[in-house]
DOZAZA-276033 format. One record per residue: x negated, y, z negated of N, C-alpha, C, O in turn. Coordinates in steps of 0.001 Angstrom, whole numbers, plus 500000, padded with zeros to 6 digits. Layout:
// residues N
+--------+--------+--------+--------+--------+--------+--------+--------+--------+--------+--------+--------+
|   n.px |   n.py |   n.pz |  ca.px |  ca.py |  ca.pz |   c.px |   c.py |   c.pz |   o.px |   o.py |   o.pz |
+--------+--------+--------+--------+--------+--------+--------+--------+--------+--------+--------+--------+
|      X |      Y |      Z |      X |      Y |      Z |      X |      Y |      Z |      X |      Y |      Z |
...
+--------+--------+--------+--------+--------+--------+--------+--------+--------+--------+--------+--------+
// end
This chain:
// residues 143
+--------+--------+--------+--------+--------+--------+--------+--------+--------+--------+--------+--------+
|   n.px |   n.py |   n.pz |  ca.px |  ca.py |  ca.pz |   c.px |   c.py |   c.pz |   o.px |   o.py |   o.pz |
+--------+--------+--------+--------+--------+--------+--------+--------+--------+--------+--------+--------+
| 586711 | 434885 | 848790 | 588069 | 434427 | 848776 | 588288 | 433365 | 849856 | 588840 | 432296 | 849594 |
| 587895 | 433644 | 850930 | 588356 | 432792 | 852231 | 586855 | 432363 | 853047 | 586554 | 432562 | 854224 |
| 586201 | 431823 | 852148 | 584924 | 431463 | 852742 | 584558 | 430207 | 853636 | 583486 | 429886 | 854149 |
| 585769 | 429621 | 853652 | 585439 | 428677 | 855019 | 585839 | 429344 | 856204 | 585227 | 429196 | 857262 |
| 587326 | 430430 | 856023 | 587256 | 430917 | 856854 | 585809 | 431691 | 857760 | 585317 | 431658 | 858888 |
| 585605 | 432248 | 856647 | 584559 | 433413 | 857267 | 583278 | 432655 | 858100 | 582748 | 432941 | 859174 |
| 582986 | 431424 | 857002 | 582182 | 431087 | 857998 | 581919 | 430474 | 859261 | 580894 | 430217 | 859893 |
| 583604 | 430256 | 859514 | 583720 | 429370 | 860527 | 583832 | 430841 | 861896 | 583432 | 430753 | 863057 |
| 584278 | 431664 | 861452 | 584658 | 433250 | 862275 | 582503 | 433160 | 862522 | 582014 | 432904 | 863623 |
| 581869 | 433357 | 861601 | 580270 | 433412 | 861806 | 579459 | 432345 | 862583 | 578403 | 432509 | 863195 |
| 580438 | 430824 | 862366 | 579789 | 430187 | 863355 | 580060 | 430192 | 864912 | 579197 | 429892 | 865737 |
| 581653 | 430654 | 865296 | 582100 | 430784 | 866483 | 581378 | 432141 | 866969 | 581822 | 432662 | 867993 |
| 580632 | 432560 | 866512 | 580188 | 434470 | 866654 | 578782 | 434194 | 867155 | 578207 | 434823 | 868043 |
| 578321 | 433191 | 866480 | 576632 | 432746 | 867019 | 576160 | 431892 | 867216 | 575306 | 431264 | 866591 |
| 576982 | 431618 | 868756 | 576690 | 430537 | 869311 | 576389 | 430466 | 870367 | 576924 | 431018 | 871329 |
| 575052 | 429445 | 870346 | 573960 | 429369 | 871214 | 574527 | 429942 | 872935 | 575529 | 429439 | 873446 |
| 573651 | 431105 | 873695 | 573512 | 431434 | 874573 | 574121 | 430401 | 875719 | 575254 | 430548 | 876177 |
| 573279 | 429406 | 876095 | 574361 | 428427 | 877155 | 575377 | 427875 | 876794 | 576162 | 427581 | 877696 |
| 575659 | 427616 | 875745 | 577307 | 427237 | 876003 | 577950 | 428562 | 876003 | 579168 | 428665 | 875861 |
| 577385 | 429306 | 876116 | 578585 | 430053 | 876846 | 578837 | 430431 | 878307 | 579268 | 431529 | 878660 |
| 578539 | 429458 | 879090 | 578823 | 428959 | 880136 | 580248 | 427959 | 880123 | 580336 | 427356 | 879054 |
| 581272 | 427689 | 880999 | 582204 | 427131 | 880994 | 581498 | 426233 | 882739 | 581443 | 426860 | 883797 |
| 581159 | 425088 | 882635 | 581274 | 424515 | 884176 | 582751 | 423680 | 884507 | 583418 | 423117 | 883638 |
| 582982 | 423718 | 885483 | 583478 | 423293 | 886307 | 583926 | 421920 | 886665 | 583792 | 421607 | 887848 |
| 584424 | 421068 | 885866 | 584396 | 419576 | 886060 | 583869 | 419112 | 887139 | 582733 | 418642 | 887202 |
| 584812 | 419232 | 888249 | 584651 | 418650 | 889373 | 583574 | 419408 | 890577 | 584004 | 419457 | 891729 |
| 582333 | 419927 | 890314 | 581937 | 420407 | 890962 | 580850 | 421029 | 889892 | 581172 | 421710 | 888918 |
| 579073 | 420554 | 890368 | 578134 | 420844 | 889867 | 577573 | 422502 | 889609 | 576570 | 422741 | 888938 |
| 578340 | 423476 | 890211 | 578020 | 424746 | 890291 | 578755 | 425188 | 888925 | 579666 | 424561 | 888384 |
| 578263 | 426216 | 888543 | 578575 | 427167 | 887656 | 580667 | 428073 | 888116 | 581245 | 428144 | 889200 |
| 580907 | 428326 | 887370 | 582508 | 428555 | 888082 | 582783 | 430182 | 887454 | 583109 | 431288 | 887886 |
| 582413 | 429513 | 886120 | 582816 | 431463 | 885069 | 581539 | 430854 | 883809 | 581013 | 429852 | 883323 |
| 581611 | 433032 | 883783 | 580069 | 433072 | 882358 | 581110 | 433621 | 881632 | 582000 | 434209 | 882246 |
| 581158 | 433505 | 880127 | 581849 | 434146 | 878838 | 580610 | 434624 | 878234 | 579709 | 434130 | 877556 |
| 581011 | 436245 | 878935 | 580457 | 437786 | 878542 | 580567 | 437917 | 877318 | 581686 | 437666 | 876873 |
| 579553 | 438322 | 876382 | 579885 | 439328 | 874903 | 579848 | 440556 | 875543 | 578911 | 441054 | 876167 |
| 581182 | 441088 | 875288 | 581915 | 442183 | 875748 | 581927 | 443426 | 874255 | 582992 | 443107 | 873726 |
| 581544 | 444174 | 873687 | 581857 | 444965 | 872637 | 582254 | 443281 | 871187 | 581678 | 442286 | 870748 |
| 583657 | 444055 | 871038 | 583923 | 442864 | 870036 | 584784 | 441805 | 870373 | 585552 | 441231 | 869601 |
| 584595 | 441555 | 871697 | 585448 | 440294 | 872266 | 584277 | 439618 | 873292 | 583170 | 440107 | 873522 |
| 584775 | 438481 | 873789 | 584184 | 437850 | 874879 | 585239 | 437693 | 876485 | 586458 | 437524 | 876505 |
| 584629 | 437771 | 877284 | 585402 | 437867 | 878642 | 584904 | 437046 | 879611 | 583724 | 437009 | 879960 |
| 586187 | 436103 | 880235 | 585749 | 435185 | 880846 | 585168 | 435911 | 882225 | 585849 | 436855 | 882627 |
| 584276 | 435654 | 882801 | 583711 | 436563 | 884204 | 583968 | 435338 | 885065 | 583517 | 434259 | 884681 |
| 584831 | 435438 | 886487 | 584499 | 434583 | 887657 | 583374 | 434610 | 888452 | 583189 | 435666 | 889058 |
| 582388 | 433516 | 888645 | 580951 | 434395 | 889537 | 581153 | 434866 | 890635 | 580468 | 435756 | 891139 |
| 582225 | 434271 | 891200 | 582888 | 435090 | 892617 | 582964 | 436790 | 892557 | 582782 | 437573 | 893489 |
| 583378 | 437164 | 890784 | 583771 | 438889 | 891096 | 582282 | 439424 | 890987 | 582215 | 440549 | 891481 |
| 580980 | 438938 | 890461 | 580302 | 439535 | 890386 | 579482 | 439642 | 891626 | 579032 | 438805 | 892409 |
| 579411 | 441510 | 891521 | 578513 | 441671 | 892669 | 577153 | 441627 | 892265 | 576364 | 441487 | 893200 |
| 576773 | 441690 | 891384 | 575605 | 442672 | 891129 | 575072 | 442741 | 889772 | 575714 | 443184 | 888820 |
| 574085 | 442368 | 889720 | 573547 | 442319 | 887919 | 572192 | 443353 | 887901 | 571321 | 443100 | 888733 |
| 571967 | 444588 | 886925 | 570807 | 445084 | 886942 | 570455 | 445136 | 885517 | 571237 | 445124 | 884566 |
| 569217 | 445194 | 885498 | 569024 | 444621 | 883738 | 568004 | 446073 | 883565 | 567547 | 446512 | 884620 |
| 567653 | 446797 | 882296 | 567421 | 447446 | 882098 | 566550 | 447138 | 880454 | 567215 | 447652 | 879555 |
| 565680 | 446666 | 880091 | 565165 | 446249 | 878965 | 566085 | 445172 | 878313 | 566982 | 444973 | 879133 |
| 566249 | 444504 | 877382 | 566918 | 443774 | 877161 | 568363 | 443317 | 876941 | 568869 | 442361 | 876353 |
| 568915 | 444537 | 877753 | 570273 | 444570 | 878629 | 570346 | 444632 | 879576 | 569542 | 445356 | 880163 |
| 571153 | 444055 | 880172 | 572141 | 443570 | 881681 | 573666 | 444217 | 881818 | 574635 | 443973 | 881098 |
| 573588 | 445111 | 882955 | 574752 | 445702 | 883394 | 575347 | 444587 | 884377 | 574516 | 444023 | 885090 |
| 576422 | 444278 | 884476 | 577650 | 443520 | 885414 | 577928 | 444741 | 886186 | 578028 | 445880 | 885728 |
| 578051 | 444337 | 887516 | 579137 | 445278 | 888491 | 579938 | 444142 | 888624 | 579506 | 443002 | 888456 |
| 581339 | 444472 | 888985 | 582257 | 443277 | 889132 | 582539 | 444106 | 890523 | 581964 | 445130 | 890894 |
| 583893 | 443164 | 891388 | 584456 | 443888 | 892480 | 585532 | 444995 | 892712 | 585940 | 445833 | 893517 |
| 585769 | 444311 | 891174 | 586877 | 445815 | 891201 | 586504 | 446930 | 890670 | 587287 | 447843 | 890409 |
| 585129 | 446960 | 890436 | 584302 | 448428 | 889811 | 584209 | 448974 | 888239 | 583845 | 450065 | 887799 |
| 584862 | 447326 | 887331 | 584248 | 447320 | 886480 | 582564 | 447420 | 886253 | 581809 | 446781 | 886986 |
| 582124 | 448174 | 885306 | 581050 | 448052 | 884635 | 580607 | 447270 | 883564 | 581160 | 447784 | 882592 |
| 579863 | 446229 | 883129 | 579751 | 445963 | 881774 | 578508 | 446208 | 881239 | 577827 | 446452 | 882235 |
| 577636 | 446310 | 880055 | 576567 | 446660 | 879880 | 576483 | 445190 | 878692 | 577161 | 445292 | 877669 |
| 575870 | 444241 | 878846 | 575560 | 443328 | 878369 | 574302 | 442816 | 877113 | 573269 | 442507 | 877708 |
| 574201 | 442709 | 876030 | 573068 | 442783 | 875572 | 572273 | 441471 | 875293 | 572254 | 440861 | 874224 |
| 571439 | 441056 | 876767 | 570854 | 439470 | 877212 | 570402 | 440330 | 878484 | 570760 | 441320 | 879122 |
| 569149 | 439112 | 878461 | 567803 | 440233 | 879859 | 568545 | 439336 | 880865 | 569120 | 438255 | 880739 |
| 568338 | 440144 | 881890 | 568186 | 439594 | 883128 | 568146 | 438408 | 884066 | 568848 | 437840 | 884902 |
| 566632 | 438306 | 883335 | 566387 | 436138 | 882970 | 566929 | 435557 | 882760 | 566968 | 434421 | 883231 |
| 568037 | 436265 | 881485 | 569034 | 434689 | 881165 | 569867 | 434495 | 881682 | 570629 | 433608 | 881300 |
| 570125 | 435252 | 882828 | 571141 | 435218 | 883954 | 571004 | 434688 | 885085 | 571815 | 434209 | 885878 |
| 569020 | 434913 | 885106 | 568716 | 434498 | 886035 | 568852 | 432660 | 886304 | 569313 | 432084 | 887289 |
| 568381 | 432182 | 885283 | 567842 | 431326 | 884734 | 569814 | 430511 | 884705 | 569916 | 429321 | 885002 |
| 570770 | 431108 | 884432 | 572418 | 430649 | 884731 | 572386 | 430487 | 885955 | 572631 | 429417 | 886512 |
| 572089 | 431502 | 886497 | 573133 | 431708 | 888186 | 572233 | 430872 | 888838 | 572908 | 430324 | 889709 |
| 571191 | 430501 | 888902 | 569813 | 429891 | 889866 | 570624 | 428637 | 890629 | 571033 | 427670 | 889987 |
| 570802 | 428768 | 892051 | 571457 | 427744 | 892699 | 572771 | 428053 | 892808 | 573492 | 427056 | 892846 |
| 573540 | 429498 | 892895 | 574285 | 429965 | 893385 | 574350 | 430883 | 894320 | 573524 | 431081 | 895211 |
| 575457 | 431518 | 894093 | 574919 | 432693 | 895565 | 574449 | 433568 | 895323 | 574941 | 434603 | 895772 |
| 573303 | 433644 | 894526 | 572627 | 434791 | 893683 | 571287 | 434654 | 894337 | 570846 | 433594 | 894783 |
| 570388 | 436357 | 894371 | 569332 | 435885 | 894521 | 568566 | 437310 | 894059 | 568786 | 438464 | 894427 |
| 567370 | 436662 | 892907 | 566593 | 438546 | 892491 | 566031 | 438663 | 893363 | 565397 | 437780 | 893942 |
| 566157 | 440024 | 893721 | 565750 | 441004 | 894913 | 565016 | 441671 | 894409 | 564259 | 442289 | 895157 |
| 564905 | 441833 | 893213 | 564086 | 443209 | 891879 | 563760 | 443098 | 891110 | 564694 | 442648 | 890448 |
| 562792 | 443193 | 890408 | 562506 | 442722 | 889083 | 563463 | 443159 | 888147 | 563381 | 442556 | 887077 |
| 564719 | 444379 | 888235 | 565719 | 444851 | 887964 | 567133 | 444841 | 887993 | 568080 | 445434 | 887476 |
| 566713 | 443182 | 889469 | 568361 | 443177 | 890147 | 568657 | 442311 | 891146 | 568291 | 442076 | 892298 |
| 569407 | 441922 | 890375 | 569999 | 440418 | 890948 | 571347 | 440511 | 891959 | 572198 | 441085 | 891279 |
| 571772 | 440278 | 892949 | 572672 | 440323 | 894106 | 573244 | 439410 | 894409 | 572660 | 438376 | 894733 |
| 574479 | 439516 | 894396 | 575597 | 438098 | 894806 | 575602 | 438486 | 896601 | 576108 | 439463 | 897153 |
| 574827 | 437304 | 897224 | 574693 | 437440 | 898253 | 576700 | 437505 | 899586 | 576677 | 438133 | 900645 |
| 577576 | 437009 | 899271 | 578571 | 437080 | 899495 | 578894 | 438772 | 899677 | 579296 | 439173 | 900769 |
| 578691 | 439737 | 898525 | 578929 | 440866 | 898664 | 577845 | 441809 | 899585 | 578188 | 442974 | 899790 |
| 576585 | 441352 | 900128 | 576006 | 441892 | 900941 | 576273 | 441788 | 902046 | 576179 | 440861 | 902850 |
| 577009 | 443864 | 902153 | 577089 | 443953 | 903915 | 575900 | 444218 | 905497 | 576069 | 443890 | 906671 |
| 574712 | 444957 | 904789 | 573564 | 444854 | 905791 | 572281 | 444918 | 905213 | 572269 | 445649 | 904223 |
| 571057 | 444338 | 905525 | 570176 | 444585 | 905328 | 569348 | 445098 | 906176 | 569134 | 444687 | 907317 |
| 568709 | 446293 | 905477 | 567809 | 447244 | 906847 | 566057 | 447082 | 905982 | 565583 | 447362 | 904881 |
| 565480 | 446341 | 907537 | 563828 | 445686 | 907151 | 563214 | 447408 | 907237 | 562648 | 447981 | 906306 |
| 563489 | 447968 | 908521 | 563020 | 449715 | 908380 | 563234 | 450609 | 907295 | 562467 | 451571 | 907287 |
| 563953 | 450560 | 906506 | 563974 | 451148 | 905284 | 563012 | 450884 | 904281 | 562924 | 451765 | 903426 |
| 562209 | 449825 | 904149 | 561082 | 449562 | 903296 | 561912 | 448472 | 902362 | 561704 | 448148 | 901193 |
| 563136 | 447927 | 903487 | 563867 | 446763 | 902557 | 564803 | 446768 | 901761 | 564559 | 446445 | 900598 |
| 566161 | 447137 | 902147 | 567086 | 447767 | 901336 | 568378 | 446867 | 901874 | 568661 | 446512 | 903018 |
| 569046 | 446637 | 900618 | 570893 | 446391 | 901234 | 571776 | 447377 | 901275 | 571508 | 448484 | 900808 |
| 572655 | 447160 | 901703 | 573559 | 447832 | 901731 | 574963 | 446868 | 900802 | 575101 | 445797 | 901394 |
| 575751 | 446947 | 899847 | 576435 | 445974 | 899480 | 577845 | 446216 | 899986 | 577969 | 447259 | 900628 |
| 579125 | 445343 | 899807 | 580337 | 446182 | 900147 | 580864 | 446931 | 899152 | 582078 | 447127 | 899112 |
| 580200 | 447336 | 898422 | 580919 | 448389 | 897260 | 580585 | 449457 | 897703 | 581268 | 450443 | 897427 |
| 579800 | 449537 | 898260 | 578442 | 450398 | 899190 | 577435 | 450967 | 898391 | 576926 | 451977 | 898877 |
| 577088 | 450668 | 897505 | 575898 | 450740 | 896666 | 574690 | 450287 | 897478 | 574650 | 449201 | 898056 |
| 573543 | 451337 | 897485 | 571980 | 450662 | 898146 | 571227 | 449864 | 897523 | 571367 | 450381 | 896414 |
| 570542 | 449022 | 897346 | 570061 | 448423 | 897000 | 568409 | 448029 | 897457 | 568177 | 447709 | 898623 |
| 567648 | 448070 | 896744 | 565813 | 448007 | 897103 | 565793 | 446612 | 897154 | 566621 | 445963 | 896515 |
| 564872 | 446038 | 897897 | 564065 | 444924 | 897892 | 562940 | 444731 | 897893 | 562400 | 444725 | 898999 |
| 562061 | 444482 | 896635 | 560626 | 443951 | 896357 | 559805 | 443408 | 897898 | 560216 | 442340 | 898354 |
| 558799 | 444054 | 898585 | 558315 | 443430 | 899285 | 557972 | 441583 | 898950 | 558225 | 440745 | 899816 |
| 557504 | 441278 | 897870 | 557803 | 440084 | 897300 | 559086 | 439151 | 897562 | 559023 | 437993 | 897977 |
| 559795 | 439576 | 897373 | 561271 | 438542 | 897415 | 561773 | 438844 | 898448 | 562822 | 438214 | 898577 |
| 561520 | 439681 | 899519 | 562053 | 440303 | 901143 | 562213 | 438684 | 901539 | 563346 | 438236 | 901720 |
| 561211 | 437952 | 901648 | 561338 | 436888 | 902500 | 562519 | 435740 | 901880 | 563481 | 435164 | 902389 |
| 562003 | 435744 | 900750 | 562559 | 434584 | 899762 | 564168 | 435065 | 900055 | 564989 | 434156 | 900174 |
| 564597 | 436355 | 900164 | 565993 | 436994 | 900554 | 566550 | 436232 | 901398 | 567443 | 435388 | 901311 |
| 565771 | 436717 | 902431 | 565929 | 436231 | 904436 | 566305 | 435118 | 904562 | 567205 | 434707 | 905294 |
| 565283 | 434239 | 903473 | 565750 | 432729 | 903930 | 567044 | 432585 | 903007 | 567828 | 431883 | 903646 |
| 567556 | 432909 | 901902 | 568373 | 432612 | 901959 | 570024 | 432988 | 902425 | 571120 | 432428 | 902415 |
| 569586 | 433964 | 902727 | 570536 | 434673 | 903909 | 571156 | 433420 | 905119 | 572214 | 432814 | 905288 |
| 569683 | 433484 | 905846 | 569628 | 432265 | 906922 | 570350 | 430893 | 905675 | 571488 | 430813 | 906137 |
| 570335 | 430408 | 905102 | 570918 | 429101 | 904787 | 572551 | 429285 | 904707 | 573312 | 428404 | 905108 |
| 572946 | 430376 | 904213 | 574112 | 430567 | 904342 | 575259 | 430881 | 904996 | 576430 | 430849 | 904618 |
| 574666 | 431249 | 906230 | 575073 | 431732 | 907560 | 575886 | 430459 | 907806 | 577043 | 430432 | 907384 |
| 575390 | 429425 | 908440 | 575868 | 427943 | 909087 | 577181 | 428016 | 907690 | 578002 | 427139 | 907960 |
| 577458 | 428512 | 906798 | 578346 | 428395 | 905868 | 579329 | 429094 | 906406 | 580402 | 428803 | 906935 |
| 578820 | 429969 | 906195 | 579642 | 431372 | 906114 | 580519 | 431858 | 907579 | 581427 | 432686 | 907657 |
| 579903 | 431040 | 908665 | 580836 | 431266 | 909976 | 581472 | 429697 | 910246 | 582005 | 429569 | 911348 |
| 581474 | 428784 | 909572 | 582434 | 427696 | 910066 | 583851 | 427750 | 908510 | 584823 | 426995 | 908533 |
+--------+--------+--------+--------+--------+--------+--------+--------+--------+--------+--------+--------+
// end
């Protein structure tokens, strides 16, 4: 009956993975990701996200206000978005918005602490790759 409709509802439904990114005119960084949420999409600010852990070829969102989302896209393709923000994988499982990290303890065998207060592991592997970018952000983060 309504078959342009429908297919136009099928083409807005499967569409390609990066554009669903929204950037930012004036400014080369990433700003908000549009989540497939159940049967809607949701604009995400990268500012609310704390925390991404991926679990086979889903990705959970922590946001700041303690939303959960369970996402169905790996890890990677998040990784592979956020790269050159304030993100950095710590896990082969888990990605960290460095802004929301309140301490890191090297005696623990490498762990955060976040402000949600969730613990968090760090790959002897990416410990360093962490550190430094910790250190770059500092000279930011106190002027």
């Amino acid at each position: 009956m309504n078959t342009m409709t429908s297919e136009a509802f099928l083409d807005s439904m499967s569409m390609p993975f990066p554009k669903s990114v929204e950037n930012n005119t004036s400014s080369p960084c990433l700003q908000k990701l549009l989540i497939p949420f159940y049967d809607r999409k949701r604009t995400v600010s990268v500012d609310e996200i704390v925390r991404l852990e991926g679990c086979g070829n889903y990705t959970n969102f922590f946001l700041k206000d303690g939303t959960k989302m369970l996402v169905s896209r790996t890890l990677k393709e998040y990784e592979t978005l956020l790269d050159g923000q304030a993100f950095v994988r710590v896990h082969k499982s888990c990605i960290v918005n460095l802004s929301f990290v309140r301490k890191f303890y090297v005696k623990k065998e490498g762990e955060l602490e976040l402000t949600d207060g969730q613990q968090v592991k760090i790959s002897r592997r990416r410990a360093q790759m962490f550190m430094d970018r910790m250190q770059q952000r500092q000279p930011a983060d106190i002027n």
